[in-house]
N, C-alpha and C positions, 0 to 999 in steps of 0.2 A: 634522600635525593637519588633520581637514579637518567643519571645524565646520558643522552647518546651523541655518540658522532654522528653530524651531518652534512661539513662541509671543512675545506678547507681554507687558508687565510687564503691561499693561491686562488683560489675558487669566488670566493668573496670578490678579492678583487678582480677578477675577471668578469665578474655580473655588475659589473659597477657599485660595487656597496650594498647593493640589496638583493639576495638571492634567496629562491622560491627553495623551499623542503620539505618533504613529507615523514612526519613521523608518527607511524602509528596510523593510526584513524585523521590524524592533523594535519592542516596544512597551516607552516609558519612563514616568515620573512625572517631570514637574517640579515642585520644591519650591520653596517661600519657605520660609527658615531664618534671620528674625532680616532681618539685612543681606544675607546671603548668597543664593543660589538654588542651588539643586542639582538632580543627574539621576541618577535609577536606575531599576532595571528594576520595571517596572511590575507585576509578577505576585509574587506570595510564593512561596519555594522549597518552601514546604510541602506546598502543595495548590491552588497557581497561583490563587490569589485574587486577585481584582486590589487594587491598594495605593487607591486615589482617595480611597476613604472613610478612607483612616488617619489616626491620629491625630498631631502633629507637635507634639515640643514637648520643649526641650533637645536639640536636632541629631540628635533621631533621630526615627523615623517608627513606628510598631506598627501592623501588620495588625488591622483591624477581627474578622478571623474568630476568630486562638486565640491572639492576644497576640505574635506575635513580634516583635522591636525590633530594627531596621536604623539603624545610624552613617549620617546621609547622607555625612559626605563618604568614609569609605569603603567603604561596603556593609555593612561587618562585620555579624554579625549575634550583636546583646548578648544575645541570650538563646540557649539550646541550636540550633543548626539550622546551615544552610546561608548562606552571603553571598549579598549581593544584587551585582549589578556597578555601582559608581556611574563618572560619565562626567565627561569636564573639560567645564564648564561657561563662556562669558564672555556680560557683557551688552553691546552696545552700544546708548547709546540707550534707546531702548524695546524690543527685541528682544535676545530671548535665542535664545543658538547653543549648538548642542553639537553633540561628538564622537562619534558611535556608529560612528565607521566601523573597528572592532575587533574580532578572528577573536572568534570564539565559542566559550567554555568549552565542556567535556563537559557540565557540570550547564546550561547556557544548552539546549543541544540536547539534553537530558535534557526541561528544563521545554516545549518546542517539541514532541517526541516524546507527552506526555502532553498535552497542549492537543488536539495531534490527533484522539489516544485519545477524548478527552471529545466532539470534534469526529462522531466515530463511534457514540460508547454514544446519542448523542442523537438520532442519525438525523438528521443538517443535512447533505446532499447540498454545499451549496455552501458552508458552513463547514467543512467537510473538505476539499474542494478547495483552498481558500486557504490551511489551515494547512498542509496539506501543501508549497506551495509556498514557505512560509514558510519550513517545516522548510530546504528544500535551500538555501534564500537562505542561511541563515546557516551554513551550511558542511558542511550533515548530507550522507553519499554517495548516491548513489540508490537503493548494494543497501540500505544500511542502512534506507533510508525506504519499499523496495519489501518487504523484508522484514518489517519493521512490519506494513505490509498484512496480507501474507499471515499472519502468529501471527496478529492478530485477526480474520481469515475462520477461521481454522482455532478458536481457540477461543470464537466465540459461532457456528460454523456449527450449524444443525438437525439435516441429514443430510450428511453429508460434506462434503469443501473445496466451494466454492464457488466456480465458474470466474473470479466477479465478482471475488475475490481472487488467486486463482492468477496469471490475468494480469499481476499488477504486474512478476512474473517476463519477461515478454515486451519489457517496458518495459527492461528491464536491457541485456537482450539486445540491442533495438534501440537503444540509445542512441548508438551509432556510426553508423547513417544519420538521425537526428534530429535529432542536435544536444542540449547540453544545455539550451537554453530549449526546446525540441520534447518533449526527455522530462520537462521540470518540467509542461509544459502536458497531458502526456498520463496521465502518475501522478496527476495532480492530478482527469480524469475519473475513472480507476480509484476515485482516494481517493472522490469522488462517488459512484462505481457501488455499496463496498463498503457506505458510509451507508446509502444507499436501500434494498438487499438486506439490508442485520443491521439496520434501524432498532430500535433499544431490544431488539435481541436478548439473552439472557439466557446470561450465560455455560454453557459448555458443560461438563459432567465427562466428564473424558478417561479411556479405558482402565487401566486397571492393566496395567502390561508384563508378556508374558510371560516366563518364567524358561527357560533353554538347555533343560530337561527337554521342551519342546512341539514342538520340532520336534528334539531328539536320533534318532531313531529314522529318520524320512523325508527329515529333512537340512532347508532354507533352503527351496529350493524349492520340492520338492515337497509339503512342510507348506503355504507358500500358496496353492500354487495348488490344493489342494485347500479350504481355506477360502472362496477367491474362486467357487471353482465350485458350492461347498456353500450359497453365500451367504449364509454367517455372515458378519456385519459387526464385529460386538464383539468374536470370535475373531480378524478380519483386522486391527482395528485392535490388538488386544494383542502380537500377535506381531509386527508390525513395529515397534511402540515397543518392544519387548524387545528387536526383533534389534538397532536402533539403540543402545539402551543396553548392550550385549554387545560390539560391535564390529562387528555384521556390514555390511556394504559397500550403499551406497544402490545400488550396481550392482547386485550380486547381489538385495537387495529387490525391484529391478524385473524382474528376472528371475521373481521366482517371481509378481509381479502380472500380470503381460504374457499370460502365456497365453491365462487363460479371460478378458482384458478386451479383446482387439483388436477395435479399431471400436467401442468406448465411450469416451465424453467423460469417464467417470472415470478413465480410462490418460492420455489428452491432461493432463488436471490433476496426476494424480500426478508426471508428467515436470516438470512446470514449478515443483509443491513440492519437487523433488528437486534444483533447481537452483540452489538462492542457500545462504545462510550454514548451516553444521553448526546453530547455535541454531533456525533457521527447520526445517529441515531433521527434527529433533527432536519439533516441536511441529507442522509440517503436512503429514510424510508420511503417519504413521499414520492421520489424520483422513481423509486422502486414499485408502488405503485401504481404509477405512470405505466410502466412498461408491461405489468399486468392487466391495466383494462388495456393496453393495446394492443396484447399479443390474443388471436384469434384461434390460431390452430393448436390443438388437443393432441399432446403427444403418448396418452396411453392406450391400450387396450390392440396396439398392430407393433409396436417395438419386442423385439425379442429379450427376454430374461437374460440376465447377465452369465448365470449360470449356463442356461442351456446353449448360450450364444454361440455361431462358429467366428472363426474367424473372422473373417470379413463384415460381422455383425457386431463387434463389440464393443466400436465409439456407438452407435446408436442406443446398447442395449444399457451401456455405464449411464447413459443421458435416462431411458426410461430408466434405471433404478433412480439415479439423484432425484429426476422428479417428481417418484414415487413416494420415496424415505420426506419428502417436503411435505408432504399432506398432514405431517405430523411435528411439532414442535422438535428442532433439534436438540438432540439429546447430549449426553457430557460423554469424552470418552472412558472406556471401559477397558482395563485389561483384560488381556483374552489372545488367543492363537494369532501365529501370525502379525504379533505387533513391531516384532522385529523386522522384518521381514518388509511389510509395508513400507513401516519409515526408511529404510534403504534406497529401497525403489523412491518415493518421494526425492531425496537427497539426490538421488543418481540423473535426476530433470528426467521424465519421464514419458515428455510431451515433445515433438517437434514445434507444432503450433503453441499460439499464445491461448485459442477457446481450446485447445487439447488440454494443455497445462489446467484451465479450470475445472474441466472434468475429472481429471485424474485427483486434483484435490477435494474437487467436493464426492469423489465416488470413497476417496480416501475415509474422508472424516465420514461420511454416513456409514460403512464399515464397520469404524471402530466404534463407533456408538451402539453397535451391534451388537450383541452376545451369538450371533449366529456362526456358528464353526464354514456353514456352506455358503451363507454372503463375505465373511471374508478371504475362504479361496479363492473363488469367482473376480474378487476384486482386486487381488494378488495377480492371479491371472493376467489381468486386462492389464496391470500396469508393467508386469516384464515379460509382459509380449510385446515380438520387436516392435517399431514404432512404425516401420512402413507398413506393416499388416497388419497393424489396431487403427492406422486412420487410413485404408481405403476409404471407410467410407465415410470419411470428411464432409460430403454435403449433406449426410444425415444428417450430421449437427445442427440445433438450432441457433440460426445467425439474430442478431438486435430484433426485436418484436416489428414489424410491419406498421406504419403510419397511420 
């Protein structure tokens, strides 16, 4: 058992019996219960309402919002629903301790999962941050919390995925030269980036999947890539949610996107929705696709090399390498020069903007996937150079693909 102090009896009762704490990654309610004192989780299993205002009286507690009634000392929950997790409680003194130091339920990292959510639909930059970080404290995995990201880029995106999300995927990837406090601190800008970008965005309606009859005739392929070329977007996103629901292969998908998208930022993003869980995979390639038949302008063969770039060239030139290194299957990372070095800068937030931050991470991971000693100077370079003279040139960047 390994009990903390979190409040005192004086404290207690000055919140009227029920008072808010945080311990750890948790958030509990401490109750007065008669003689007793009790600790449960602070949020309703219903609709994450916080408990403060509830009502206490015969050893249980009911949520002010829609009535539920929680046993404090065991969570139960007396009326239809979910438990709450109650904690071993002792007093001494005037101080009261408790135990939260306890692996975390599915439904705990369920209720963590959707706080985030709400963290998001609200547009709070740096209450997304925290929950997210929250999320992994209490045992959630990184794809799982990166993959979150990206379904909600993919469904409140405008026009296709949105790099601000895709990236989370970069964070996965990197998490073996970061460390996992490095990738909790760096998902945790991501979760920021994605706030600011969907602030109070309005959910999105997704495609109707195509049926195998759409591309029976031309085959996988050559069905998309004549879509991508046509620049129907609602055609390219229906047939890739059909092929996915059909069976067909997120390898072969990319195949038939690749063509007419090399050296657009919307191939670089489809690679990186194509890379974490079958559920993600589902809900944000098609959307991803979406935003490559609609993105029109060709961003290679006039951006400058990263290497040779000056100053005032190197947000554009990190964008043509990312989506240059996309023309090609993202690769695993590599030990190699510079790995230290990188991951610092990543940790150190290395972006003022929220599309800088994606850059920097996807210029990151194409790097280390590297074995090239001179792409990843260049790339080093770009990330601790100061921040006001890596994004003068901020409208080189490519913004959401064009309608």
């Amino acid at each position: 058992m390994a009990l903390a102090g979190v409040c005192t009896l004086a404290e207690l009762a000055a919140s009227g019996g029920v008072h808010p704490v945080t311990i750890g990654p948790r958030e509990l309610v401490v109750v007065r219960d008669g003689e007793h004192v009790r600790a449960v989780d602070r949020r309703c299993p219903h609709e994450s309402f916080p408990l403060d205002l509830g009502r206490v009286e015969r050893g249980a507690i009911t949520c002010p919002a829609h009535g539920w009634r929680f046993d404090l000392r065991s969570g139960s929950c007396l009326t239809l629903g979910h438990d709450l997790r109650a904690y071993d409680v002792e007093v001494r003194g005037e101080v009261v301790l408790v135990d939260a130091d306890v692996p975390a339920t599915r439904q705990e990292l369920d209720l963590a999962a959707e706080s985030l959510l709400g963290a998001l639909e609200l547009g709070r930059p740096s209450l997304a941050a925290r929950r997210v970080v929250r999320l992994l404290a209490l045992g959630e995995t990184l794809a799982n919390a990166a993959g979150l990201l990206v379904r909600y880029g993919a469904t409140h995106a405008d026009v296709g995925l949105d790099v601000e999300a895709a990236v989370a995927a970069d964070v996965v990837a990197l998490a073996s030269v970061i460390g996992d406090a490095g990738a909790s601190a760096v998902l945790a800008d991501v979760a920021a980036a994605v706030a600011e970008r969907l602030a109070r965005a309005a959910p999105r309606v997704p495609a109707d999947p195509a049926t195998p009859f759409a591309w029976h005739e031309e085959g996988v392929e050559a069905t998309l890539a004549s879509a991508v070329r046509h620049g129907d977007a609602e055609g390219c996103e229906s047939l890739v949610a059909g092929m996915l629901a059909h069976g067909v292969g997120v390898v072969v998908v990319l195949h038939g996107l690749a063509p007419w998208a090399r050296g657009s930022w919307g191939l670089a993003v489809a690679r990186r929705a194509a890379a974490l869980d079958e559920v993600t995979v589902r809900v944000a390639l098609p959307v991803a696709a979406f935003g490559i038949a609609a993105e029109r302008a060709r961003r290679t063969g006039y951006l400058p090399g990263l290497a040779e770039a000056d100053v005032e060239s190197l947000l554009p030139a990190a964008v043509a390498f990312v989506t240059a290194a996309a023309a090609e299957p993202l690769g695993v990372v590599v030990p190699g020069p510079f790995d230290a070095e990188i991951a610092a800068a990543l940790i150190a937030g290395p972006a003022e903007t929220s599309r800088g931050l994606a850059v920097c991470l996807a210029a990151a991971r194409a790097a280390l996937c590297s074995d090239d000693v001179d792409v990843r100077r260049a790339v080093l370079r770009f990330l601790t150079t100061r921040r006001r003279e890596r994004f003068v040139s901020l409208r080189s960047l490519p913004a959401s693909p064009p309608g």
